[in-house]
C-alpha positions in Angstrom: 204.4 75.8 194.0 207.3 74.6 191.8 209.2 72.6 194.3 206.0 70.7 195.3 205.7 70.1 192.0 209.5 68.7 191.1 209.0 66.6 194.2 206.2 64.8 192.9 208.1 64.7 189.6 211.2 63.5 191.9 209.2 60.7 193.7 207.3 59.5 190.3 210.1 59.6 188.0 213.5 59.1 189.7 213.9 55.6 189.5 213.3 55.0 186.2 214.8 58.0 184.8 218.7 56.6 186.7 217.5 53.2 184.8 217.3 55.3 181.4 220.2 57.2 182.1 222.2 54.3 183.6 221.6 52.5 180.0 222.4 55.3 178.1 226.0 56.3 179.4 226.9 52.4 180.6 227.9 53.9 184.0 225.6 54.2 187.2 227.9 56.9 188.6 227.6 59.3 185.3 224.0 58.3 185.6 223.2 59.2 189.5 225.0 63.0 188.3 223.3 63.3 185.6 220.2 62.4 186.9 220.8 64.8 189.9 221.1 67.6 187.3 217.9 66.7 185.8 216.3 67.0 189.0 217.8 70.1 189.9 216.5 71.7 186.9 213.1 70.3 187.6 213.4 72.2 191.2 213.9 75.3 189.2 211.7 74.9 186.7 209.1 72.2 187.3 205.7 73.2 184.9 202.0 72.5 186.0 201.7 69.1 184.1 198.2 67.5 184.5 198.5 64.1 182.6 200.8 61.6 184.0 202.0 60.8 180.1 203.0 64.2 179.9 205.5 64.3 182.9 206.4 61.5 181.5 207.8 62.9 178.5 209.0 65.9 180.1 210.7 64.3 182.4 212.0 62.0 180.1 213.1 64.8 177.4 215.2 66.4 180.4 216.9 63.4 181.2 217.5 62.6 177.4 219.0 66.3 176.9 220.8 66.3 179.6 222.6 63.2 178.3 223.1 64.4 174.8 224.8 67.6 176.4 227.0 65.3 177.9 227.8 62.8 175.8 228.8 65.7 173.3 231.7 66.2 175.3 232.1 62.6 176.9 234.8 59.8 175.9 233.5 56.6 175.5 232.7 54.8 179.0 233.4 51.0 179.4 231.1 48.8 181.2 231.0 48.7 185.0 231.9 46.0 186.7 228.8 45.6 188.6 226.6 44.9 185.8 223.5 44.5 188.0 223.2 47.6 189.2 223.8 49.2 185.6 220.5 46.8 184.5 218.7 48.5 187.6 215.8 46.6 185.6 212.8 46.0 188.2 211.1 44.4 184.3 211.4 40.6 185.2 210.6 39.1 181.5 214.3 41.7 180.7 216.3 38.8 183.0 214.4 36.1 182.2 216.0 36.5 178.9 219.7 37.0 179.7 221.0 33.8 181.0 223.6 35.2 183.1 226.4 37.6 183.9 228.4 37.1 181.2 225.4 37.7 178.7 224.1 40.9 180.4 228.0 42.4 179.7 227.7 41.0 176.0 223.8 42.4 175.5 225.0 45.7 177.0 228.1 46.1 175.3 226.3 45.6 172.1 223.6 48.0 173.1 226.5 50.4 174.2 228.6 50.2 170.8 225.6 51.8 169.1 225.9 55.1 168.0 224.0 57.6 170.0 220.9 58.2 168.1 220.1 54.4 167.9 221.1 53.6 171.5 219.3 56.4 172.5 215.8 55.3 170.3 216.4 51.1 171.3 216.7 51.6 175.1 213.5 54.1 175.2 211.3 51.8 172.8 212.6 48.5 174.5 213.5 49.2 177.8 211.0 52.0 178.4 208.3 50.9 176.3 207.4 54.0 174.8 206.4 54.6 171.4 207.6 56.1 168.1 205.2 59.6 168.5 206.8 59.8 172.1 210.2 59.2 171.5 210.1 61.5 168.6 208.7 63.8 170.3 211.6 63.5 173.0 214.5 63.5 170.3 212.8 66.2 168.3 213.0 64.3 165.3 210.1 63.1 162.9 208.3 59.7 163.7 210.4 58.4 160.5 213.6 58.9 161.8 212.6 57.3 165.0 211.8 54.0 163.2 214.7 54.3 160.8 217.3 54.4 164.0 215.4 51.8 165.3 215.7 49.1 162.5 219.5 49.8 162.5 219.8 49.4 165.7 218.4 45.6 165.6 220.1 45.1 162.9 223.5 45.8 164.3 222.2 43.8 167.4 220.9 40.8 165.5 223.8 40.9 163.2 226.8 40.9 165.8 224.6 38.7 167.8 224.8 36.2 164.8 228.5 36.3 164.7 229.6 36.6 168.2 229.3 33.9 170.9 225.9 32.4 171.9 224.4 34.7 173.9 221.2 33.5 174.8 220.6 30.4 176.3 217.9 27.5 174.4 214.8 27.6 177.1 
């Protein structure tokens, strides 16, 4: 039955697919609506997946489409206040990096100023710790293009991180 399924998808998925989406548009609220649509879809929808890396992908492919429909038509957001809950990270070696408040708001308006492609290709690899083959597969774009986003996006990062303010603290 389809809504057993997108339950199970629901339960498995829904946390980290608000912490995908919550990264990708910088606000928790856009995220929690989006992700709700995603969800809904699934209840509609929801295929016989067998392999947990599959769901995975679907899942993860709604919730990136979903955003790219809406960031179409979307003005730039600016940071929330409440940057913890836009982190929604339950990776601890993510925190043990930033030092504090004030460096999560730099890190993720960095992240955030990327254009959509590379934000969208540096929070799946680094944040979801998925691979090139997967997140091209999401995008729909070849393995190449994945990796060329990618490299820009550190780039940018390294580079503005190299002429702004320290960021990260010396251990």
């Amino acid at each position: 039955m389809v809504a057993d399924r997108a339950e199970q998808l629901i339960q498995t998925h829904y946390g980290r697919v608000l912490r995908l989406l919550t990264r990708l548009t910088g606000s928790i609220t856009q995220a929690e609506d989006l992700a709700q649509t995603v969800f809904l879809g699934l209840l509609r929808t929801a295929p016989e997946i067998e392999h947990p890396d599959e769901a995975r992908i679907y899942v993860t492919k709604s919730a990136f489409n979903a955003w790219r429909q809406w960031s179409k038509k979307a003005t730039p957001a600016t940071l929330p206040a409440d940057v913890e809950a836009l982190l929604l990270s339950d990776e601890p070696e993510v925190l043990d990096v930033l030092a504090e408040k004030d460096d999560i708001v730099k890190i993720l308006s960095m992240i955030h100023s990327l254009p959509d492609q590379q934000r969208a290709v540096f929070v799946l690899t680094v944040f979801e710790g998925m691979g090139y083959n997967q997140v091209a597969e999401i995008m729909g774009v070849p393995r190449s293009t994945v990796s060329m986003w990618r490299v820009r996006a550190v780039r940018y990062i390294r580079e503005t991180m190299r002429y702004a303010e320290p960021v990260l603290r010396e251990p």
